[in-house]
C-alpha positions in Angstrom: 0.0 0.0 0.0 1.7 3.1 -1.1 0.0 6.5 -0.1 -3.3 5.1 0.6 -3.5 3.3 -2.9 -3.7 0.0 -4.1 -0.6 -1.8 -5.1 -1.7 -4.6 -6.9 1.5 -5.8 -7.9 1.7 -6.8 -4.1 -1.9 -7.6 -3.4 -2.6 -9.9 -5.9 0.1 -12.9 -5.6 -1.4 -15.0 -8.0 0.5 -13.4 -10.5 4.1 -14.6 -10.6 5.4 -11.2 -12.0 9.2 -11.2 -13.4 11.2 -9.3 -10.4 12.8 -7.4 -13.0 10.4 -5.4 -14.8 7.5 -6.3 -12.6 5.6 -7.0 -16.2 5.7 -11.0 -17.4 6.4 -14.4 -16.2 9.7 -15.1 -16.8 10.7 -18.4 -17.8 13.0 -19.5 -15.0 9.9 -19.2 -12.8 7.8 -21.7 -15.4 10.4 -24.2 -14.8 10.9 -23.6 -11.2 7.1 -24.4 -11.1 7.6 -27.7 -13.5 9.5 -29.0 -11.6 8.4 -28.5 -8.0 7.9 -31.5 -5.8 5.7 -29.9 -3.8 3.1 -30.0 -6.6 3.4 -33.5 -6.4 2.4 -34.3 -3.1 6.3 -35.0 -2.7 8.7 -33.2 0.1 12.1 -32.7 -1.1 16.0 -31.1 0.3 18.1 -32.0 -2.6 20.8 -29.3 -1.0 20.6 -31.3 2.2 21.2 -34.7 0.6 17.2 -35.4 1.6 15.6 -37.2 -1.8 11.7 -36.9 -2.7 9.8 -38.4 -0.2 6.1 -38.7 0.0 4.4 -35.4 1.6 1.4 -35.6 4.0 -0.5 -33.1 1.4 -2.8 -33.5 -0.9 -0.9 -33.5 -4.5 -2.2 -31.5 -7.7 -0.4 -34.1 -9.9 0.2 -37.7 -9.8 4.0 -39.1 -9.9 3.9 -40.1 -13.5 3.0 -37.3 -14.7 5.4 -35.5 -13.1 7.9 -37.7 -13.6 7.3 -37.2 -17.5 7.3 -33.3 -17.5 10.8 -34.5 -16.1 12.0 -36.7 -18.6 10.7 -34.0 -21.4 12.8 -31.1 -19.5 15.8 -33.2 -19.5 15.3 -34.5 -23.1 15.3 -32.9 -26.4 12.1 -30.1 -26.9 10.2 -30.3 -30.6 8.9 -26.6 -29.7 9.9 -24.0 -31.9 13.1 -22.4 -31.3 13.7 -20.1 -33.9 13.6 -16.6 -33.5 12.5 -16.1 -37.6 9.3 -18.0 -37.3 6.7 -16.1 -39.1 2.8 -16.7 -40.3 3.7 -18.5 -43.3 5.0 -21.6 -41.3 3.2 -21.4 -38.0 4.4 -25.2 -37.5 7.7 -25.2 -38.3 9.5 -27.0 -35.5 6.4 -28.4 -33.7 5.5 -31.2 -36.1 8.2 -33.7 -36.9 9.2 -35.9 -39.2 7.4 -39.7 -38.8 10.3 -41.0 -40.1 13.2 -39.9 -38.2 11.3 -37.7 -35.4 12.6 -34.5 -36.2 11.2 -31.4 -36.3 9.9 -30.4 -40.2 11.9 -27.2 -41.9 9.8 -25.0 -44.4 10.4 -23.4 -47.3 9.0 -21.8 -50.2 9.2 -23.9 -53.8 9.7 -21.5 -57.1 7.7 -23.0 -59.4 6.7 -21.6 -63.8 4.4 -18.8 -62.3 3.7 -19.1 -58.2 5.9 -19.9 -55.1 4.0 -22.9 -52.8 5.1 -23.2 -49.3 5.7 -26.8 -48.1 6.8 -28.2 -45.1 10.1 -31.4 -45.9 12.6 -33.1 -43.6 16.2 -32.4 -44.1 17.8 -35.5 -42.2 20.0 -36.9 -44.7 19.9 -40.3 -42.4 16.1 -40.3 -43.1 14.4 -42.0 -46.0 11.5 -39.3 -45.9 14.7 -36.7 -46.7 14.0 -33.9 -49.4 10.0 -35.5 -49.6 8.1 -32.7 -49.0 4.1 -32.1 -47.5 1.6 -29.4 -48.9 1.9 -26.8 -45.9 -2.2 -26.7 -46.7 -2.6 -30.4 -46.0 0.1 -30.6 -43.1 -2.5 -27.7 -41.7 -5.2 -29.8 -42.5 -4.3 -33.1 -40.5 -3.2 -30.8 -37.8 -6.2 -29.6 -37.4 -8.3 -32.6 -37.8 -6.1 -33.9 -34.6 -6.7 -30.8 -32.8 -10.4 -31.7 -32.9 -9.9 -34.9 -31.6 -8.0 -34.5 -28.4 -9.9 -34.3 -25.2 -8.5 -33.4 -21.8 -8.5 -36.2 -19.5 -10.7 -36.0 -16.2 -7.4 -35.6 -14.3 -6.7 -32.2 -15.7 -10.3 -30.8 -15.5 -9.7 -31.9 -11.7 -6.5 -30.1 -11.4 -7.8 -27.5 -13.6 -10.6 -26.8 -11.3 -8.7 -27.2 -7.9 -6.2 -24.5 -9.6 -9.0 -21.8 -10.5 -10.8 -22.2 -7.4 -7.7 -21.6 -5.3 -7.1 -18.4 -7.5 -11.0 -17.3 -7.2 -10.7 -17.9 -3.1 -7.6 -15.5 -3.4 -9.2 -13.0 -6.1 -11.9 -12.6 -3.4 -9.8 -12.5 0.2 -7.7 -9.6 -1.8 -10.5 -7.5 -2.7 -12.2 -8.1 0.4 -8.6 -6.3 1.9 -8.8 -4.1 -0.5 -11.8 -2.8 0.2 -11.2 -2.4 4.4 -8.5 -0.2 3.0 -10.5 1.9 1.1 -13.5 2.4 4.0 -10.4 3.0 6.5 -9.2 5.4 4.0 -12.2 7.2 3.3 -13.0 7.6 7.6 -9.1 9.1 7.4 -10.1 11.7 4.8 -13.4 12.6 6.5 -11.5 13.0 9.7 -8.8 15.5 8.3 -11.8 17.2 6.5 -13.2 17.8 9.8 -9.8 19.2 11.4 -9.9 21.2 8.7 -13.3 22.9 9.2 -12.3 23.4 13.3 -9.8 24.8 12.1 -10.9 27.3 10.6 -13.9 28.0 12.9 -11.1 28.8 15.4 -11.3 32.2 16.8 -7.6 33.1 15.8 -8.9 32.5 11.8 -11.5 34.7 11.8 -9.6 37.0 9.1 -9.4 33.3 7.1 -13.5 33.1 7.4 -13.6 36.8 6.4 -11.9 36.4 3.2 -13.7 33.4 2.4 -17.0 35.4 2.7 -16.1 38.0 0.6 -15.0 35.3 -2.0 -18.3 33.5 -1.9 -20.4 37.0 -2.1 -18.3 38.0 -5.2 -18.7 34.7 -6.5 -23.0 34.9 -5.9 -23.0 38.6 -7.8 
């Protein structure tokens, strides 16, 4: 609370803010999340030689699933890495090869009187290599799989637990938020009334006197 405002940027923790420019999540603190025992239902002291045990808390995640955000942490990532991806190849590095498992390039082919984008492997070790896909029909089957992936009932449950404890948060802050306001209105009604016995005081009478002939002039 600085000068009877609202700081939000302290009142509302559920936003893990970057410490430097107060603005975005960083990335360190993704990770740091990822791979947090505590989430779990795990205690862990790594520094003090203390491996995961099991915690007498209720966990958000099972052990195989953590255990596999893990393993893909520690092993090679198929997201995009490239800082020159653009719209023309929003899948580039994110689908891979079914070959040889690795992520597509893209390029644009010259042909007699257009340029087609397509989407090819470039792993000489790979018998798909140089065979290129439509970029329209790559789009297409992504798509199609898009539509049929469904959340499992373990992430609407984690899903739900997570929002809940946000909403429960949302609401205690602005529940603070408001005392703070009432207590800062009562403050500003009392200094408004040190201010009117002030100047009722005897030894302002030449204050009231000007004000009177303000407030005439003003009413003519």
């Amino acid at each position: 609370m600085l000068g009877g405002q609202i700081n939000y940027a302290t009142t509302c923790p559920e936003f893990p803010k970057n410490q430097r420019n107060g603005k975005e999540v960083h990335p360190d603190t993704i990770r740091k999340m990822l791979t947090n025992f505590v989430y779990a239902g795990m205690v862990a002291m790594p520094a003090w030689g203390i491996p995961p045990k099991q915690g007498h808390h209720e966990a958000l995640i099972n052990k195989q699933t953590f255990k596999s955000i893990q393993e893909r942490l520690a092993g090679n990532s198929y997201a995009p890495t490239r800082k020159d991806l653009s719209s023309d190849f929003p899948l580039r590095g994110a689908v891979c090869c079914a070959d040889c498992e690795t992520p597509f390039t893209s390029a644009w082919s010259k042909g007699r009187n257009k340029r087609s984008p397509y989407y090819l492997c470039y792993t000489k070790s790979c018998d798909s290599y140089g065979k290129s896909i439509k970029r329209a029909d790559l789009k297409g089957a992504f798509e199609k799989l898009l539509e049929q992936l469904q959340p499992m009932n373990e992430m609407f449950s984690v899903a739900s637990k997570m929002f809940k404890t946000l909403w429960q948060t949302y609401g205690l802050n602005l529940q603070e938020n408001k005392k703070q306001l009432l207590t800062d209105i009562q403050n500003l009604k009392h200094q408004k009334d040190k201010v009117i016995d002030a100047a009722n005081h005897p030894s302002y009478k030449h204050v009231n006197s000007a004000f009177k002939k303000l407030n005439l002039k003003l009413l003519h």
